[in-house]
Each structure stands twice: as C-alpha cells, then as structure tokens.
ZADO-1210 file (C-alpha; in nm, 4 decimals, padded with zeros to 6 digits):
<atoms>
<atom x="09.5192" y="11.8008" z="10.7711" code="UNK" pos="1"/>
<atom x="09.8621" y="11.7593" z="10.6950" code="UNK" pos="2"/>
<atom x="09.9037" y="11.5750" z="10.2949" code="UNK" pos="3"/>
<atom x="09.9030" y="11.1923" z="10.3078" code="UNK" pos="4"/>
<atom x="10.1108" y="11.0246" z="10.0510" code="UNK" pos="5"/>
<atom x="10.1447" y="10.6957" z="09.9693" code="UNK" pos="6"/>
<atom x="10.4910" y="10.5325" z="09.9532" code="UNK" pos="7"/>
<atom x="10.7076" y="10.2431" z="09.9009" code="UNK" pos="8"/>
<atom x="10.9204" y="10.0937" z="10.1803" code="UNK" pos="9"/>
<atom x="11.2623" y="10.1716" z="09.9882" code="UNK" pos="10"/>
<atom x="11.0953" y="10.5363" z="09.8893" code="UNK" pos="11"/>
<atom x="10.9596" y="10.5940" z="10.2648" code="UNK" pos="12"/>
<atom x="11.3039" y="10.4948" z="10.4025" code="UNK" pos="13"/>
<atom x="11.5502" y="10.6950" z="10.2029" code="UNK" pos="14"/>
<atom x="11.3094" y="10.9587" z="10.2486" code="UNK" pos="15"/>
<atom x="11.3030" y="10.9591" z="10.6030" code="UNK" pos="16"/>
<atom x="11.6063" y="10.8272" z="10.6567" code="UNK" pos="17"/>
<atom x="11.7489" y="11.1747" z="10.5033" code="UNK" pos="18"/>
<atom x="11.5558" y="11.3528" z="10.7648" code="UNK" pos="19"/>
<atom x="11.3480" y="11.5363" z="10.4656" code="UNK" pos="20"/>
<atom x="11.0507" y="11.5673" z="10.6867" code="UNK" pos="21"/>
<atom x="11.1126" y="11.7871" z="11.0422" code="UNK" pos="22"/>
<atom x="10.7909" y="11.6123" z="11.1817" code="UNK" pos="23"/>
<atom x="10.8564" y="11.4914" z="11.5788" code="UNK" pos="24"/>
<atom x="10.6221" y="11.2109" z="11.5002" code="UNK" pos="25"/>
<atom x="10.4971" y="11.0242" z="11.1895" code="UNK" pos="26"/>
<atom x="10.2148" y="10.8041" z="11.2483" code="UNK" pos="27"/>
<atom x="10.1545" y="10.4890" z="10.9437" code="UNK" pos="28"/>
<atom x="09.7820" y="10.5048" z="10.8221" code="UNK" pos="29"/>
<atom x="09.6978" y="10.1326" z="10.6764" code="UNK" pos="30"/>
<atom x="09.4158" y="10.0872" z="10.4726" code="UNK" pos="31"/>
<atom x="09.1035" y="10.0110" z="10.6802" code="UNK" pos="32"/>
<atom x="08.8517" y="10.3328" z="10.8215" code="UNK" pos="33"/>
<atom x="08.8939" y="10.2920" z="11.1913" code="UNK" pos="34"/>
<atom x="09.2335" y="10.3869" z="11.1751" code="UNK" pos="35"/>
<atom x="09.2194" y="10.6731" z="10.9822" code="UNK" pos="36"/>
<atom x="09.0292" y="10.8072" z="11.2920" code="UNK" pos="37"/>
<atom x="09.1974" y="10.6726" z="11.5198" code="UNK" pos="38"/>
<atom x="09.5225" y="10.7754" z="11.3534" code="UNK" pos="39"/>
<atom x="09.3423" y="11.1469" z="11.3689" code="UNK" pos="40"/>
<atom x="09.2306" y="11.1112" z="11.7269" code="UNK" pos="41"/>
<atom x="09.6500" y="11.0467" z="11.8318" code="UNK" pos="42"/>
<atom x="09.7611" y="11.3282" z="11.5883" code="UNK" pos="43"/>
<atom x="09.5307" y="11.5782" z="11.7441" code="UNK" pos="44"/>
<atom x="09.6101" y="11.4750" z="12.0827" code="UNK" pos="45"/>
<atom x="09.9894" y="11.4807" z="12.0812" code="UNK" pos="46"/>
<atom x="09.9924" y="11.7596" z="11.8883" code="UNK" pos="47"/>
<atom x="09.7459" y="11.9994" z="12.0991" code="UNK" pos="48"/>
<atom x="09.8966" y="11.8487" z="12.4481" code="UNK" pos="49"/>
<atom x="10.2589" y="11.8166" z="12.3935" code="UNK" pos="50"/>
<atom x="10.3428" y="12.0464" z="12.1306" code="UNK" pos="51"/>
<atom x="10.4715" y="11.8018" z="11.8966" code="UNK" pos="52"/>
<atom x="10.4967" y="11.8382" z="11.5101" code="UNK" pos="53"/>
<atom x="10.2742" y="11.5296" z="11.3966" code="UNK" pos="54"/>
<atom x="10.2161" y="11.3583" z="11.0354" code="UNK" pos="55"/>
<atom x="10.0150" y="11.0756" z="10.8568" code="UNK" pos="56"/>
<atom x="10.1534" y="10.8470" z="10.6493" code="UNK" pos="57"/>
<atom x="09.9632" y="10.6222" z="10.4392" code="UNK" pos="58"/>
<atom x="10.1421" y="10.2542" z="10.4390" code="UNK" pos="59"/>
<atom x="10.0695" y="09.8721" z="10.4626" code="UNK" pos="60"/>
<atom x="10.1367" y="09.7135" z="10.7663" code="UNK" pos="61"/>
<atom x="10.4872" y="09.5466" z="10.6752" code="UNK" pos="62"/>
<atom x="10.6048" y="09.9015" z="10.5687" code="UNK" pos="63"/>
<atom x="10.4941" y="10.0988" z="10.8944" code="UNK" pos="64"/>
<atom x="10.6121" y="09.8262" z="11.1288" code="UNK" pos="65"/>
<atom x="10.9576" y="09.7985" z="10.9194" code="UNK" pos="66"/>
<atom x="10.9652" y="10.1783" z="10.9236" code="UNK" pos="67"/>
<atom x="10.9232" y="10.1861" z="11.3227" code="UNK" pos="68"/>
<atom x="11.2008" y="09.9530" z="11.3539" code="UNK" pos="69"/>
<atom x="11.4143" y="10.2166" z="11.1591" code="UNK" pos="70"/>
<atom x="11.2623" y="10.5466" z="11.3416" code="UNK" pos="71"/>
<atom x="11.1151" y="10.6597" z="11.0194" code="UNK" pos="72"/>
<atom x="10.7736" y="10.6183" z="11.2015" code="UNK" pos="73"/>
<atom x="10.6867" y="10.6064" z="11.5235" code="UNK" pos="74"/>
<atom x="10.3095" y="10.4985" z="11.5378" code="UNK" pos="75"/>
<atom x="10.0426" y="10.2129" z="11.4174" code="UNK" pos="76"/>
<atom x="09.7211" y="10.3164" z="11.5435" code="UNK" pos="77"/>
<atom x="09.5746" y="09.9840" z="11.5508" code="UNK" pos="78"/>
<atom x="09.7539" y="09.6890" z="11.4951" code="UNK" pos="79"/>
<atom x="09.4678" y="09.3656" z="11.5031" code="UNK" pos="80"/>
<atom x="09.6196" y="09.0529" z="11.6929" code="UNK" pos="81"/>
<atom x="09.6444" y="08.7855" z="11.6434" code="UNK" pos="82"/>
<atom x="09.6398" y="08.8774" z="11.2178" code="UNK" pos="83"/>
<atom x="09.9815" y="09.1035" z="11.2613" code="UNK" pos="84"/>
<atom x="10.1043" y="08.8467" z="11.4745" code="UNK" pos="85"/>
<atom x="10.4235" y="08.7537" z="11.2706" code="UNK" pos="86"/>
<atom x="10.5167" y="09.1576" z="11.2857" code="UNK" pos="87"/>
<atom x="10.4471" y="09.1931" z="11.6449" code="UNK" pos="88"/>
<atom x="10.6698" y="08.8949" z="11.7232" code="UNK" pos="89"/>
<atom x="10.9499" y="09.0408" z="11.4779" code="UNK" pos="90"/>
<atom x="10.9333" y="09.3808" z="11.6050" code="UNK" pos="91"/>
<atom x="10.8153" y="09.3947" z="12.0039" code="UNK" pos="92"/>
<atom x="10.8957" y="09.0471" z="12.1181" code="UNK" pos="93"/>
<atom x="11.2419" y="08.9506" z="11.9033" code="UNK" pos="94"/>
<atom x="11.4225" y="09.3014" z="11.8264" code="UNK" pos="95"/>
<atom x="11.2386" y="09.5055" z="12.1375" code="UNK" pos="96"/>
<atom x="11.2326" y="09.8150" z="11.8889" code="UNK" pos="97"/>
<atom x="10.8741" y="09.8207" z="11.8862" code="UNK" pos="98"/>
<atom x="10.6419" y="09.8502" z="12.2080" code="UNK" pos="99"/>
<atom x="10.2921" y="09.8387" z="12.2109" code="UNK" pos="100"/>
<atom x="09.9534" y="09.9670" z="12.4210" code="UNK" pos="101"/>
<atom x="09.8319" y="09.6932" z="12.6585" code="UNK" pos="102"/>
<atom x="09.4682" y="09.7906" z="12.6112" code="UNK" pos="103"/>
<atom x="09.3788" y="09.5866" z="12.3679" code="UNK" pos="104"/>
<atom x="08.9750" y="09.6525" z="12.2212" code="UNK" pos="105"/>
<atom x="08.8255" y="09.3467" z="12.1351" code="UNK" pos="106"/>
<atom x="08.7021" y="09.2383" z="11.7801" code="UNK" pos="107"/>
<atom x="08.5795" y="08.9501" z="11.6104" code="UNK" pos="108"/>
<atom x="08.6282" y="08.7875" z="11.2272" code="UNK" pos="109"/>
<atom x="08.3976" y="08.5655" z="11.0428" code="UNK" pos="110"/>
<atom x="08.1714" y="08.5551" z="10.7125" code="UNK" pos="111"/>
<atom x="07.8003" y="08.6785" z="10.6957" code="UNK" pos="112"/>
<atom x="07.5311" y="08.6899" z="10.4847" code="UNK" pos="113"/>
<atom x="07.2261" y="08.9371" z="10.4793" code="UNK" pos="114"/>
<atom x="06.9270" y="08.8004" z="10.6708" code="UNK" pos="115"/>
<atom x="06.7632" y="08.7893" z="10.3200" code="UNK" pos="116"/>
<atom x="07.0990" y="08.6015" z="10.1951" code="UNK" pos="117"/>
<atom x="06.9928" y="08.3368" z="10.4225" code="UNK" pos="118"/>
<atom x="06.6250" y="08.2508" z="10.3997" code="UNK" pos="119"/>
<atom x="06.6539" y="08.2467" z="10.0334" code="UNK" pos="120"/>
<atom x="06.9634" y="08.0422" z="09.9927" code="UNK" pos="121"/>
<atom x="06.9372" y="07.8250" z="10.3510" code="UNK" pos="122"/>
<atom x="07.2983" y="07.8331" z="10.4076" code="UNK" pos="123"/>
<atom x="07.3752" y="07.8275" z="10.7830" code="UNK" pos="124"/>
<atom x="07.7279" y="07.6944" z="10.7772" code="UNK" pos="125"/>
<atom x="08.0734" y="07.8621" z="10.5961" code="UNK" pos="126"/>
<atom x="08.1510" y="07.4915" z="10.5023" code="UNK" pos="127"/>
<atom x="07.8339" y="07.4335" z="10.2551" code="UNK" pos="128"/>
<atom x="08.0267" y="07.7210" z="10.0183" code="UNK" pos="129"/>
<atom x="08.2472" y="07.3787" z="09.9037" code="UNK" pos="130"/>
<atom x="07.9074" y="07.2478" z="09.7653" code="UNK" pos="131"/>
<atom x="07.8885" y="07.3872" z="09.4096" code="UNK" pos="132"/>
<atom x="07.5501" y="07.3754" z="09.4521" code="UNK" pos="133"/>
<atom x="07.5224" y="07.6618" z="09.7100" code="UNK" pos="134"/>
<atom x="07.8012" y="07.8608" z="09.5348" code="UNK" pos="135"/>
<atom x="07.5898" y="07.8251" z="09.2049" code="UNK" pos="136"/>
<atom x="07.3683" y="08.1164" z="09.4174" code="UNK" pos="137"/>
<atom x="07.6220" y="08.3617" z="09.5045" code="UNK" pos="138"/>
<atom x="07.7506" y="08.3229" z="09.1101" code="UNK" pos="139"/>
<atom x="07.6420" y="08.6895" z="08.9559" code="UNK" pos="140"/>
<atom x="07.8398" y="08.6958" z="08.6582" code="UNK" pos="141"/>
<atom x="07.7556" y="08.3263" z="08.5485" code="UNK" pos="142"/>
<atom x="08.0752" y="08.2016" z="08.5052" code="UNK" pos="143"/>
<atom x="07.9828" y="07.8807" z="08.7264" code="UNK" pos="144"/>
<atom x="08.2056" y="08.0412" z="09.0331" code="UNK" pos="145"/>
<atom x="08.0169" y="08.2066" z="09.3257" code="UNK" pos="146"/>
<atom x="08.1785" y="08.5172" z="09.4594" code="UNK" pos="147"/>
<atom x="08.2704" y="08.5881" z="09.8182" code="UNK" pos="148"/>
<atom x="08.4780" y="08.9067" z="09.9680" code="UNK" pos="149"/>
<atom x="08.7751" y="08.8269" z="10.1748" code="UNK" pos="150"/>
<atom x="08.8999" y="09.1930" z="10.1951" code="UNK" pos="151"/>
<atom x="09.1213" y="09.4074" z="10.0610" code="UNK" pos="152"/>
<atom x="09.4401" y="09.3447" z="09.9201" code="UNK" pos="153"/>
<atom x="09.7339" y="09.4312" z="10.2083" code="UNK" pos="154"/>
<atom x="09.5007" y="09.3041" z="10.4852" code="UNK" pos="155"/>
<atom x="09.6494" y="09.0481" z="10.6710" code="UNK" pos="156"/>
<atom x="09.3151" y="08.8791" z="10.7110" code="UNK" pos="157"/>
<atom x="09.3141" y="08.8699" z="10.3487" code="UNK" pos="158"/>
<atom x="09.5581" y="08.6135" z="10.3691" code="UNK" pos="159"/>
<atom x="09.3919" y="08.4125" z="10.6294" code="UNK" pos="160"/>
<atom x="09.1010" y="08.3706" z="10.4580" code="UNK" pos="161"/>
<atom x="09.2766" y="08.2482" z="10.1214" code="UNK" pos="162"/>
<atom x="09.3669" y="08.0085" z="10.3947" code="UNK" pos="163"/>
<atom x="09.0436" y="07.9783" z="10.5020" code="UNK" pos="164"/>
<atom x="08.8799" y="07.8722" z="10.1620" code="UNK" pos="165"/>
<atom x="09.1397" y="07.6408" z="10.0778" code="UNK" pos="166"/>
<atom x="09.1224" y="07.4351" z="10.4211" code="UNK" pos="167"/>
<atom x="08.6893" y="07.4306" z="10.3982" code="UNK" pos="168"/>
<atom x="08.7458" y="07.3952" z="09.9976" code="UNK" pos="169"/>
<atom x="08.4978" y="07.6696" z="09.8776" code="UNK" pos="170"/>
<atom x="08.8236" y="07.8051" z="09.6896" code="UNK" pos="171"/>
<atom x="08.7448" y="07.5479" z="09.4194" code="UNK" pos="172"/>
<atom x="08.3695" y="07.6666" z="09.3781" code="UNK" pos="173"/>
<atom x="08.3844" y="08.0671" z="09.4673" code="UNK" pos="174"/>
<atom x="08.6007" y="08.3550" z="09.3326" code="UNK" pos="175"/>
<atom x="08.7847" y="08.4942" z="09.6250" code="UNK" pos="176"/>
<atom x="08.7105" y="08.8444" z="09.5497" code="UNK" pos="177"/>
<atom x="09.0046" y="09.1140" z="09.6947" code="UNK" pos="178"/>
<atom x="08.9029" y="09.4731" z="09.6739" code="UNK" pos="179"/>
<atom x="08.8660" y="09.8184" z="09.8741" code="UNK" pos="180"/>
<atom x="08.6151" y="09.7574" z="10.1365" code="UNK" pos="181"/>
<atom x="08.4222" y="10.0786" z="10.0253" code="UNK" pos="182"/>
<atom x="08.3432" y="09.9243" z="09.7075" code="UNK" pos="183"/>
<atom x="08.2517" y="09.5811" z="09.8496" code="UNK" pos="184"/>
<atom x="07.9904" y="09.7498" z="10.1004" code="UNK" pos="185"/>
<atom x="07.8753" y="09.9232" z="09.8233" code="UNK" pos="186"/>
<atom x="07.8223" y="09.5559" z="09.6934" code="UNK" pos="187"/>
<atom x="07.6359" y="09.4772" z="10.0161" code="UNK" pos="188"/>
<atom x="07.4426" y="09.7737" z="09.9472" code="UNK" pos="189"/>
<atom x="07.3518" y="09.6700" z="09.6452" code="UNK" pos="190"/>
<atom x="07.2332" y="09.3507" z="09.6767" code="UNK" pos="191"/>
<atom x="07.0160" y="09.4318" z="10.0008" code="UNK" pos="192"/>
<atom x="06.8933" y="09.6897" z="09.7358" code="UNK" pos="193"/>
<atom x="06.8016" y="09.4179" z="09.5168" code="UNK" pos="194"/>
<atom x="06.7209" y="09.1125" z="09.6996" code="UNK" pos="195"/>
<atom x="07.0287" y="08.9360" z="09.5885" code="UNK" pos="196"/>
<atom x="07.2673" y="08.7034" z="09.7547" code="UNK" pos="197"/>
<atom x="07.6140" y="08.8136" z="09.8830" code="UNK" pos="198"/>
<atom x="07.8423" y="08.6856" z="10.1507" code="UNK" pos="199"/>
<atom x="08.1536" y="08.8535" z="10.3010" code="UNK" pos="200"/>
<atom x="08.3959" y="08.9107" z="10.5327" code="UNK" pos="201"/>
<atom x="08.2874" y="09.0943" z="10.8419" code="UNK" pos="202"/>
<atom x="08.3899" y="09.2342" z="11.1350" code="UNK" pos="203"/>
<atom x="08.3512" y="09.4361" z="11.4560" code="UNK" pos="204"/>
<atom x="08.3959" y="09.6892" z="11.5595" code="UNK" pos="205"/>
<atom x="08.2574" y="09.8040" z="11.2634" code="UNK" pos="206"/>
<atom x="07.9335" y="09.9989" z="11.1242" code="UNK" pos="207"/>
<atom x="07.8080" y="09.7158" z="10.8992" code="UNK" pos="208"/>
<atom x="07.6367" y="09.5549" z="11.1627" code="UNK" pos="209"/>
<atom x="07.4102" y="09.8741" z="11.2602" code="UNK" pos="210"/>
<atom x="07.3697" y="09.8880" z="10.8629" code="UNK" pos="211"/>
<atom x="07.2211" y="09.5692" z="10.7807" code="UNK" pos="212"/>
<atom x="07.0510" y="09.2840" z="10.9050" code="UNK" pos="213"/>
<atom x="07.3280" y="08.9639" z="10.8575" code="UNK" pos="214"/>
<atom x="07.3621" y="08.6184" z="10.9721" code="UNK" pos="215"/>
<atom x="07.7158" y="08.4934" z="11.0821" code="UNK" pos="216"/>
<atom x="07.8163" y="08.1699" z="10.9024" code="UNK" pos="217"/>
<atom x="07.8637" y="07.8517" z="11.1599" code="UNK" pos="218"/>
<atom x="08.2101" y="07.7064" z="11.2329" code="UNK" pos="219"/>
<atom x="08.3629" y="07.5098" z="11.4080" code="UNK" pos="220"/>
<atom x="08.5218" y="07.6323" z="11.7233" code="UNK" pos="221"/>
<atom x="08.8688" y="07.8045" z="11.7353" code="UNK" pos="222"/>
<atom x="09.1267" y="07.5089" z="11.8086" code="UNK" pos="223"/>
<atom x="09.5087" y="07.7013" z="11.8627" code="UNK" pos="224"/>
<atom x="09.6155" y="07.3344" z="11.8369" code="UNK" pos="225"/>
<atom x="09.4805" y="07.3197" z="11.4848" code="UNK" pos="226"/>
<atom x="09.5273" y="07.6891" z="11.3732" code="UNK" pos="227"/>
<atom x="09.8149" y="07.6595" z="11.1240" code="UNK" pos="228"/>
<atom x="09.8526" y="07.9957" z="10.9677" code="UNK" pos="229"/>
<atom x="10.1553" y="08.1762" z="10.7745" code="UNK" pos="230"/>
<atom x="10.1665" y="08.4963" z="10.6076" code="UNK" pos="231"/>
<atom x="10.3921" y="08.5867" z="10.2960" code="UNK" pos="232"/>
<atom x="10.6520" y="08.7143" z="10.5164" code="UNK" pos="233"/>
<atom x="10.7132" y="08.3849" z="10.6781" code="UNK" pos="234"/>
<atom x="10.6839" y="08.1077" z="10.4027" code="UNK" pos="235"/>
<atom x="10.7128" y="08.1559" z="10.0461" code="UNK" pos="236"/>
<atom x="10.4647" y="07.8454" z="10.0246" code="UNK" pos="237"/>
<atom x="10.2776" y="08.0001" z="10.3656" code="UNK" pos="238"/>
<atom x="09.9371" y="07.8948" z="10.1134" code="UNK" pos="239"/>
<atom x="09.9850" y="07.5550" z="10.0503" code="UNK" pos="240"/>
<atom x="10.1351" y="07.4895" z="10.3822" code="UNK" pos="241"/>
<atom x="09.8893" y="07.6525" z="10.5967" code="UNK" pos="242"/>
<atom x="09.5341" y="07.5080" z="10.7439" code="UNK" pos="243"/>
<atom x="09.2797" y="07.6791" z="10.9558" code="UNK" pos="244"/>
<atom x="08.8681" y="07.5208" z="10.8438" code="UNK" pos="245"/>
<atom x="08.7597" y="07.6663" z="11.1788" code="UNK" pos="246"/>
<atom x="08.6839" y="07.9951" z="11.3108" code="UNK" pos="247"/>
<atom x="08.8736" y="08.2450" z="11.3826" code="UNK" pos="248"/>
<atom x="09.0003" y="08.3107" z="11.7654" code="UNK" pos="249"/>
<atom x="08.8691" y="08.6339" z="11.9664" code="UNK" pos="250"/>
<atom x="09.0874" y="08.9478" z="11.7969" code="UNK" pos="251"/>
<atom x="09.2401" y="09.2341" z="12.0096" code="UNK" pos="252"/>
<atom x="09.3583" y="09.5698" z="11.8232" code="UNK" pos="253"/>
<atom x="09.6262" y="09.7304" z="12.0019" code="UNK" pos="254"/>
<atom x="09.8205" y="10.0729" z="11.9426" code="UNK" pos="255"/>
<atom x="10.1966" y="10.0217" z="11.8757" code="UNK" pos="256"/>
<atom x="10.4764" y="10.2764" z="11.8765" code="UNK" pos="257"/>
<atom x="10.8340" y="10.2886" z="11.8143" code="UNK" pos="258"/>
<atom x="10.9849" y="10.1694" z="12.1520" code="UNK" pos="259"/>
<atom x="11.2900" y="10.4662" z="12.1141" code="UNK" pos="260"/>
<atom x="11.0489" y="10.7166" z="12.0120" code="UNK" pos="261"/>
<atom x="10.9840" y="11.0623" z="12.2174" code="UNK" pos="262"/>
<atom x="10.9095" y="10.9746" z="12.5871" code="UNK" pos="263"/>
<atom x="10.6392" y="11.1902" z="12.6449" code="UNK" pos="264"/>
<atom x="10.4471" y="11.0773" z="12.3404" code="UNK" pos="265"/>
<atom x="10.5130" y="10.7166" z="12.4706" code="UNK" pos="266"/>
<atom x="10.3767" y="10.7765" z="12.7750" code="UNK" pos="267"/>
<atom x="10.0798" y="10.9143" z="12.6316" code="UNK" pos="268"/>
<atom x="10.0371" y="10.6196" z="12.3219" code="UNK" pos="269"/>
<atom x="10.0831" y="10.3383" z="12.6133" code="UNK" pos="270"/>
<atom x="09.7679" y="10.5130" z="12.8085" code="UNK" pos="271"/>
<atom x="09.5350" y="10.5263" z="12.5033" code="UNK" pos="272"/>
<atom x="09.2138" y="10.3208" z="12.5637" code="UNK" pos="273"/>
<atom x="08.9408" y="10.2756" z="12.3387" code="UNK" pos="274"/>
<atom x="08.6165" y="10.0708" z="12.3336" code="UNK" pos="275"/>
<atom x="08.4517" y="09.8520" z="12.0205" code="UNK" pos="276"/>
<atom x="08.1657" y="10.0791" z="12.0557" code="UNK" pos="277"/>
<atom x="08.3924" y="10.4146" z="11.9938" code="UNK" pos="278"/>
<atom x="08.5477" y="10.2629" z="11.6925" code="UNK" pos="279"/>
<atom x="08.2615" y="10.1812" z="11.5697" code="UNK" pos="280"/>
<atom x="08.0746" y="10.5117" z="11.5988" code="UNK" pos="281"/>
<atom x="08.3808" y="10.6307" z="11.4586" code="UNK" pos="282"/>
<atom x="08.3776" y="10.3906" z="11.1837" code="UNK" pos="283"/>
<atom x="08.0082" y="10.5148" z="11.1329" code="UNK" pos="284"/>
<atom x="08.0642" y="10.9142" z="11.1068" code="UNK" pos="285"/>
<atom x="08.2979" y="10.8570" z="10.8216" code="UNK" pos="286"/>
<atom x="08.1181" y="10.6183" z="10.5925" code="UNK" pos="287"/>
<atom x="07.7670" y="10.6701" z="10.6866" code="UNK" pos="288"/>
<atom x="07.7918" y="11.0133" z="10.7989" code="UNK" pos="289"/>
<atom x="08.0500" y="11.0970" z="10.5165" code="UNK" pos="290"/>
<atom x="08.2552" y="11.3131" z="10.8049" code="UNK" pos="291"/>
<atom x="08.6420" y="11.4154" z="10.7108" code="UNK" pos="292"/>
<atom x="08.8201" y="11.2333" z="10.9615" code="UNK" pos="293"/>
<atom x="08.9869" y="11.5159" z="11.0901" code="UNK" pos="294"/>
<atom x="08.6992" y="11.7284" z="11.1293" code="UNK" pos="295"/>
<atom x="08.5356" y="11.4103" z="11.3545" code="UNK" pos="296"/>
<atom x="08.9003" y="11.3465" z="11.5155" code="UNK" pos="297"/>
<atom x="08.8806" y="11.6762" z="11.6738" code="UNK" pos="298"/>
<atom x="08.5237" y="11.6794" z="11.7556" code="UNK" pos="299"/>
<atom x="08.5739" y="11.3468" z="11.9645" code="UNK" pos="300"/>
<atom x="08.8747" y="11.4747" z="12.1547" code="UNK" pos="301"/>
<atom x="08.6421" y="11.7575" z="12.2492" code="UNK" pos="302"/>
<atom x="08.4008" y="11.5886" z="12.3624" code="UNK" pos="303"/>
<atom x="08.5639" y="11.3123" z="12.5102" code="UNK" pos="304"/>
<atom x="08.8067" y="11.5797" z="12.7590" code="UNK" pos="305"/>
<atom x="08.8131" y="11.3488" z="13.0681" code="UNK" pos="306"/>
<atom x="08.8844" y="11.0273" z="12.8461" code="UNK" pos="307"/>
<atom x="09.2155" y="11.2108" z="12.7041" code="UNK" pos="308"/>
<atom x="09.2791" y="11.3505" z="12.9987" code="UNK" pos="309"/>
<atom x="09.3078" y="11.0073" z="13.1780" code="UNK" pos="310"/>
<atom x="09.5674" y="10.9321" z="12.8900" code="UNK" pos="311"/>
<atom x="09.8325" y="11.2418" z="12.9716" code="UNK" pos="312"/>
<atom x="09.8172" y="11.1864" z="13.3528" code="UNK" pos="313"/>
</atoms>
C-alpha cells in the first residue's frame, strides 16, 4: 500500500498544487473504517483495470471536498447524506466541480445501549438522559456527569449530536465524550465485559450490531420541518442556533469524485454500487478480523469479479 499521510488543507494544497505527487488519482481517506476499505476496494480497481497511478490520502471531510474542488483529489469514497450535506451543496449542487455516485447505500443514526444497559437502568427513551437521575448511572468517574459517545472529533455527526444533546438537554447532565471510535468500542467492550452501563452513538452499516446485543433509544420521529441543523462551516454560532430533539432522518452514503477528473475513472466511480451488508462485512474483517485493508480490498475485488465487472461496462 502506497504511504498515507496526514495533512493540512494549506499543506495538502501547496503540495499538490506543485504537482509533487505524479499520481493520476488521489483518493481522501476520512476517519471512519468503512472507508478505508472502500477507499482500498476503488484504488485496486482503477488501478488493476485502467492502468492508473492511484494514492490515499488521509483527510477530514472539509479538506478532501475543498481539495476536489481544486483537483488536488479526485475521490471521497463515502460521503454520508444528509451529515455532509452543507459540502455536497457547496461543491456538486452550487460550483458543479464535484459530481457524485447516484447509488446511494442506506444507513441509519441513533443512540443505543447494551441489552444489559437497559434492563438494569430502564431507560427506553434518548430524552430521559436530561433527568440527572438516569445520567447519575452512566457517571463512571463520579464527577456527577454521565458519559455518552457522540463520535469522533471531524465527524460531521459529531456535530449533530452536540446539537442533539442540547435540543433534548442531556448536555447539562452527561459529558459529551469525542474520541476515536476504536477506543470507544473498546469502551463498549468493556463494559459488556463488566456488566456496566454505556450508551453511544451507533450506526449501520456497521459491525457493532453483529457484536453486541443493544437497544436503540426512542425518539420522536424525523420532522424536516423541525430539523434545524448547521455545521461550523455555515454559522459561527451553528450550536446555539441549531435544534433537532428528534431522530435522525434515513442516511444514504454516496461516492463522490472530482467532476473534471479522468473520464474513464469517472465512468467507473459513477457505476460503483455497494450494499449495507458489504460494508459491513467489510467493516467486520478489519476490526474483528484485524485484516490490513488492503490485503481484504483485494481479496473482495477477487471475489466479487462480476460485481466490478458490472462497474467498467
């Protein structure tokens, strides 16, 4: 695998913008594990098929949609809609440099607890977090806070859910814990160990489900009409001006690609289709299975022939 480095959006521009790397096509890896597969999977494929010189980039997704707009990459393996929402307006609906893959996989967002979470603390709803006296049973440390995960830091979602716990008000009774989602399973892992409490922020596709038993937290119904979200890069007060104590709406994760980039790659990138069920097998052989993602990558092209094939005809 070629080296992935990790830069900063004034670093990865200059750099590319210099034309220091020769690579045909540079693909942005954000932080999550389906996409380092899936960002594997695309690499393998363009480069075996169409002879082109591919790397991986590590980057958030404000630096590898800013750096598609430029041509210093050409590929997000899986944007999530509606989170990305204010990018994919920027970039594909407003400036048209930006296209993306119509085959959207479908995903959902919420909070769980474990099964044993749940009989021992009773909570059913997201909302009963606001009452200190639930929170007092997710509190570990005993600092008088509960602790919930909301994801890691550069996740979109991240944001939402800040939003989230201020419009149910469980921001005033639990720490809203950001951290690498590796370590926060491990936390999961943990406290299943352990018969503790936890809750967190889950979602499919994903391999936490086949992992442990949870329970989904109740909320109310999605309402667009009442959805009032803004990320950092739209409002400089997007938190306190923001509202969304409901759940979230179905999610779609969609390939996007620089809409100037090499034709034949396009072609290829706007054929890609993927199930929830892929993702989260692949999502499963590199945490669970501790695969390289490479090493898998290439092993599911192989044995997935006629699926890739349907993408370069």
């Amino acid at each position: 695998m070629k080296r992935l480095a990790t830069w900063t959006t004034g670093a990865l521009l200059a750099t590319f913008g210099t034309g220091a790397l020769a690579a045909d096509v540079v693909i942005g890896v954000p932080n999550w594990p389906s996409v380092r597969v899936t960002a594997n999977v695309l690499k393998i494929v363009l480069e075996d098929n169409l002879g082109l010189d591919v790397e991986l980039q590590n980057g958030s997704n404000p630096i590898v949609f800013e750096a598609m707009d430029s041509g210093a990459m050409q590929v997000h393996p899986e944007v999530w809609l509606p989170n990305q929402a204010n990018l994919h307006n920027t970039f594909v609906k407003e400036k048209g440099t930006v296209a993306m893959n119509p085959n959207g996989i479908p995903a959902d967002q919420a909070m769980c607890v474990t099964k044993g979470t749940a009989e021992r603390t009773g909570i059913k709803a997201l909302s009963e977090l606001s009452d200190p006296d639930m929170a007092a049973n997710f509190d570990s440390d005993g600092d008088g806070m509960g602790e919930i995960w909301i994801g890691a830091a550069g996740w979109a979602s991240t944001n939402v859910e800040k939003i989230r716990a201020k419009s149910y008000g469980y921001d005033q009774t639990m720490t809203l814990k950001e951290m690498d989602e590796t370590l926060a399973l491990a936390e999961v892992d943990a406290a299943t160990d352990q018969n503790t409490n936890v809750v967190f922020f889950c979602y499919t596709p994903h391999h936490m489900f086949q992992l442990y038993d949870l329970v989904q937290l109740e909320e109310p119904p999605h309402d667009p009409a009442k959805w009032n979200v803004a990320q950092p890069t739209d409002d400089p007060n997007w938190l306190e001006n923001s509202s969304a104590a409901m759940a979230w709406d179905k999610a779609y994760l969609h390939i996007h690609y620089q809409a100037a980039m090499d034709e034949s790659a396009a072609a290829v990138l706007s054929k890609v289709n993927l199930t929830s069920d892929q993702v989260s097998a692949m999502v499963y052989a590199l945490i669970v299975d501790e695969m390289d993602a490479e090493v898998f990558a290439r092993k599911w092209v192989e044995e997935n022939a006629d699926q890739v094939d349907s993408w370069l005809n």
